[in-house]
N, C-alpha and C positions, 0 to 999 in steps of 0.2 A: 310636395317633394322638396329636397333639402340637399344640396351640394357643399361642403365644405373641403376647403382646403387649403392646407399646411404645408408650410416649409421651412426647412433648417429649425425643428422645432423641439423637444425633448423628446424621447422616449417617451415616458409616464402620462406628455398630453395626448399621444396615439393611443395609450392603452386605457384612458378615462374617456374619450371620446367612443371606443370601443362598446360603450356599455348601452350608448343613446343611437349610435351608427354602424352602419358597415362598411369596412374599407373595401374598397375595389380594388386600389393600387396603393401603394405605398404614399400618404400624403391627402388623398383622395377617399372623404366618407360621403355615403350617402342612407339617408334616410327619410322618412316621412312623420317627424315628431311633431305635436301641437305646438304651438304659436309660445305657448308658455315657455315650454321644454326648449325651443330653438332660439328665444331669447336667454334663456340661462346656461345652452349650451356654449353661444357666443361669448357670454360676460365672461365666462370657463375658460374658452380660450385665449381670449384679448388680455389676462390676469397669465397664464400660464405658459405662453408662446415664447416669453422672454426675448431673444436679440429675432425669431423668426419672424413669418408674416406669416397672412389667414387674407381669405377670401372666403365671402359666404355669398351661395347664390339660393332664391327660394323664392314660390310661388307668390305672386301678390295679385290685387283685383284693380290693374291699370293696363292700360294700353300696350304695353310691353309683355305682359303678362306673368313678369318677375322680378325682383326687385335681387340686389347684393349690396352687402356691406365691404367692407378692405379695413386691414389694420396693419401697419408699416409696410404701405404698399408703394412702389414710387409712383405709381399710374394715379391721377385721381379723378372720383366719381363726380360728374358736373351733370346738372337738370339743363336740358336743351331743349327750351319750347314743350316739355311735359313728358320726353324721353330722358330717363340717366343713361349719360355716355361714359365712358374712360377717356382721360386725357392721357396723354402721354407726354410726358415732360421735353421739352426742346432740350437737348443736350447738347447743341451750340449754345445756350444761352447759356452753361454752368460752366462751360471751359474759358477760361480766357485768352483772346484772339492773339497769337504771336506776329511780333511786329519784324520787322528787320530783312536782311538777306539770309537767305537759305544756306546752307551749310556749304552746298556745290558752287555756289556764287559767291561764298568767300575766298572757295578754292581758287578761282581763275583770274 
């Protein structure tokens, strides 16, 4: 089994993708294509997505019992002890901290 999904992505990648999968929801295919097929559907998309992202999830023989790929994804996939997990990015660390008095405390 074979979970792929798009966003913010062309028209034309939906309707090429169409041909190897079935969309459920707008963004959302699924299918059950060989190992071959699901590697060259990915190369497909990762080449065609342009400014979107892709997520691909699918059966594999580990302990989890599935493996995903990401492509302009902000989350990233890290190996924990022989499980892949999703990080998810500190977004305090990308802001930078404002120093000073607050706006109400320069009022008084």
């Amino acid at each position: 089994m074979m979970v792929l999904v798009v966003t913010a992505c062309p028209a034309g990648l939906r309707g090429d993708l169409t041909k190897w999968l079935m969309e459920i929801s707008p963004g959302v295919f699924v299918g059950r294509p060989s190992a071959r097929v699901r590697d060259a559907v990915w190369e497909r998309t990762c080449d065609l997505v342009r400014d979107g992202r892709a997520i691909l999830v699918h059966n594999a023989a580990n302990e989890q019992g599935f493996d995903f790929k990401v492509h302009r994804n902000d989350w990233v996939p890290t190996d924990f002890d022989g499980i892949k997990l999703m990080i998810r990015p500190d977004k305090r660390q990308r802001t930078a901290r404002r120093t000073g008095w607050s706006k109400a405390r320069r009022m008084r």
